[in-house]
C-alpha positions in Angstrom: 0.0 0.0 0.0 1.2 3.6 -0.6 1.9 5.2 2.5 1.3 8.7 0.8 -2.1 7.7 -0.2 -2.7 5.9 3.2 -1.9 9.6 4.7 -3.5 11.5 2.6 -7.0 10.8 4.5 -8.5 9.4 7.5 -8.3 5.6 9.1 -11.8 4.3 7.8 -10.9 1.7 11.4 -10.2 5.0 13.7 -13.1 7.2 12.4 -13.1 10.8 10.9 -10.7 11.9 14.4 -11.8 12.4 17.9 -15.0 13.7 18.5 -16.1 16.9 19.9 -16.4 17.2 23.7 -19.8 17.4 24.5 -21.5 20.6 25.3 -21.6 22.0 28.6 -24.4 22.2 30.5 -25.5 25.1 31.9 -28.0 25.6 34.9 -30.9 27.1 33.7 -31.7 30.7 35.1 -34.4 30.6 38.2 -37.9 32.0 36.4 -39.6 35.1 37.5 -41.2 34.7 41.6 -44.9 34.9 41.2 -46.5 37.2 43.8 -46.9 34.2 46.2 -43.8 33.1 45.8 -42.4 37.0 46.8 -45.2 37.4 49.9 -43.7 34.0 51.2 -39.9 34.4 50.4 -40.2 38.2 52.2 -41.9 36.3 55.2 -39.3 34.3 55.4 -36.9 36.9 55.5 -38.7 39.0 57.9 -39.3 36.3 59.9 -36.0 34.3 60.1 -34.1 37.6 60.9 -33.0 38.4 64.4 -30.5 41.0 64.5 -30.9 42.3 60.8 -32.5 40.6 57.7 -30.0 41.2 55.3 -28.3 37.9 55.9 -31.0 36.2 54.9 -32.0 37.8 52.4 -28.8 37.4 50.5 -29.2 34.1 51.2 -32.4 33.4 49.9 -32.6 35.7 47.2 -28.6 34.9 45.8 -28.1 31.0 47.5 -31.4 29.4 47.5 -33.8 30.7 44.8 -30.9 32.4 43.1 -33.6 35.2 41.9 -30.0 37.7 42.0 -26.8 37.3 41.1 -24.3 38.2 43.8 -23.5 41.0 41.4 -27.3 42.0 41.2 -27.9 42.2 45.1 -24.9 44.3 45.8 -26.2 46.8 43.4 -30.0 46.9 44.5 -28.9 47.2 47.8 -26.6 49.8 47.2 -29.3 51.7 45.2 -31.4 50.6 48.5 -28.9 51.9 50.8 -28.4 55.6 48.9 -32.4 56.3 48.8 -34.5 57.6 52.3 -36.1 55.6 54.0 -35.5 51.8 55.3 -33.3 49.4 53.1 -35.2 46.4 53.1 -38.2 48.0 52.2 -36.9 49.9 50.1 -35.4 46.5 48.7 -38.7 44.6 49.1 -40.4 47.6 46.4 -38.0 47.2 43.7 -37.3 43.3 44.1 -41.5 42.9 43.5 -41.8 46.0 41.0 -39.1 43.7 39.0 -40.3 40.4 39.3 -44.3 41.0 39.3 -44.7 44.5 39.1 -47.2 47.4 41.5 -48.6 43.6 42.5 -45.8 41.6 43.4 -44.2 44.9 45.0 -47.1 45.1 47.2 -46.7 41.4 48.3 -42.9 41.9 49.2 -43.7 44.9 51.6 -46.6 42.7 53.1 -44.6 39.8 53.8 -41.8 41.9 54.6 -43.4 43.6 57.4 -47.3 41.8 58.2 -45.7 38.8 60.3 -42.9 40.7 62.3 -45.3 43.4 62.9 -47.8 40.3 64.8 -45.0 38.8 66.0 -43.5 41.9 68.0 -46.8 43.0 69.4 -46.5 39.3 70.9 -43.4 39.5 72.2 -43.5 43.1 73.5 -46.3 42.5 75.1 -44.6 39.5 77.1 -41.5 41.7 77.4 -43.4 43.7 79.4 -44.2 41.9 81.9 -40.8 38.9 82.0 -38.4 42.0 80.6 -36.9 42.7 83.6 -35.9 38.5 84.4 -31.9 37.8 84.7 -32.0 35.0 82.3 -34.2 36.9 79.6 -31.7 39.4 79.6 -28.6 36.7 79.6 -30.7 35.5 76.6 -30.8 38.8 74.8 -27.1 39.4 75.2 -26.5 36.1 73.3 -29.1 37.0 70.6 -27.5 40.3 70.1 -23.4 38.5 69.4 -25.1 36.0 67.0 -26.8 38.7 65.1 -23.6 40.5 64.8 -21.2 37.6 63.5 -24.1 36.8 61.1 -23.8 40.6 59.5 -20.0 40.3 59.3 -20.5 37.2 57.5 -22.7 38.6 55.4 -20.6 41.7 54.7 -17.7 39.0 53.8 -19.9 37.7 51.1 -20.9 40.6 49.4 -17.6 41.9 49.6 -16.3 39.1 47.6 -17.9 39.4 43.9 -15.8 43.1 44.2 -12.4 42.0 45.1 -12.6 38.0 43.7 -13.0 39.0 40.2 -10.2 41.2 39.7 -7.7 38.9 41.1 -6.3 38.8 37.6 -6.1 42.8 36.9 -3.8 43.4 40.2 -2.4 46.8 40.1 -4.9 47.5 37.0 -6.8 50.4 37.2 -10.4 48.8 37.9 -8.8 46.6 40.4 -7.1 49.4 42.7 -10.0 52.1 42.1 -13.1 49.5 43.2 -11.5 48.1 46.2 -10.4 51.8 46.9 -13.8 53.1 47.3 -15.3 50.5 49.4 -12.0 51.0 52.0 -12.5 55.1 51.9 -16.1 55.0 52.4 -15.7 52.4 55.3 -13.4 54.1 57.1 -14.7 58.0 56.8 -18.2 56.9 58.1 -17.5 53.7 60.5 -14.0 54.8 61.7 -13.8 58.9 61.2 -17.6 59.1 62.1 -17.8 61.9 59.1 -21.2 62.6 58.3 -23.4 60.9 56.1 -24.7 63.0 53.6 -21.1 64.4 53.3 -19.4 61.4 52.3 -22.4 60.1 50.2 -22.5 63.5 48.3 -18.9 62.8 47.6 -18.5 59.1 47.1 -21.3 58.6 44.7 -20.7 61.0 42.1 -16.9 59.3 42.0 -18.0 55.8 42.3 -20.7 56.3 39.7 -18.0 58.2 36.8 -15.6 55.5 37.3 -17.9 52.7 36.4 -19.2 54.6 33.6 -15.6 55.1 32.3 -14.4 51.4 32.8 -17.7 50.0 30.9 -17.0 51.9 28.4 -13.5 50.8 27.9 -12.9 47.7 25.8 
């Protein structure tokens, strides 16, 4: 047999060559909440958090039902954070207004706040008469550290999806500037004490130009 002519095409015993890999399979996204869904997911929230409810809220809305990406909820709740008036309500009217519109919006805020709201008229009306027992208070004190390692824990998390993904661009411009902002706004309100509307009024403006600028770059 010529070897030239035996090399000039495929093995008919091996095939045409290796195949292709198979495709990969990617988790489809979660669908839109219906308004029960967002009146019993807010309920939950509202109900499951002692000490704060953003924990669990990240949770549920990024971890478990994966309605938001961890990129999403960082910047609803920063929009959340920036407007008057409470956070997670504020959170609970645009999370509906997106998923179901006026409706499901409307459902958020009453599972958000109709079961704490019969809840605490329970309890404070127990605390009134028990509130001043050694052990309740013992009790409280415990409640109180829990709640606050479950907020830094939270912090941790949304902290990551800004400094994880520019592990690669170290000492790159988006990677310096980003990380940069969180660390100046952190420390002229929680260690300074500056005020506020000050640092907001000076923050935003920057942190809002440079993400224009670096989307806009290729």
């Amino acid at each position: 047999m010529n070897p030239r002519k035996r090399a000039s095409g495929p093995d008919p015993d091996l095939g045409s060559g290796p195949s292709p890999p198979p495709p990969i399979a990617f988790a489809p996204a979660a669908p839109p909440a219906t308004v029960a869904e967002l009146f019993l997911a807010f309920a939950t929230i509202s109900l499951s958090g002692f000490g704060g409810v953003l924990a669990w809220a990240r949770r549920i809305m990024v971890e478990q039902r994966r309605w938001f990406t961890a990129e999403q909820f960082n910047e609803a709740f920063a929009l959340c954070a920036f407007l008057p008036g409470g956070n997670m309500v504020n959170f609970a009217v645009i999370f509906g207004t997106r998923m179901r519109g006026p409706l499901g919006a409307l459902a958020a805020v009453a599972g958000l706040l109709g079961p704490p709201m019969v809840l605490i008229i329970a309890v404070g009306a127990l605390y009134a008469h028990y509130g001043e027992l050694p052990a309740l208070r013992r009790m409280l004190t415990g409640v109180a550290a829990a709640a606050a390692g479950l907020m830094i824990a939270t912090v941790l998390k949304m902290a990551r999806p800004l400094f994880l993904p520019r592990a690669k661009e170290t000492f790159k411009t988006p990677a310096v500037i980003a990380p940069l902002i969180a660390f100046v706004t952190f420390g002229t309100i929680g260690i300074l004490h500056w005020p506020l509307p000050l640092v907001l009024l000076a923050i935003v403006p920057v942190s809002i130009g440079f993400a224009f600028v670096s989307r806009m770059r290729p």
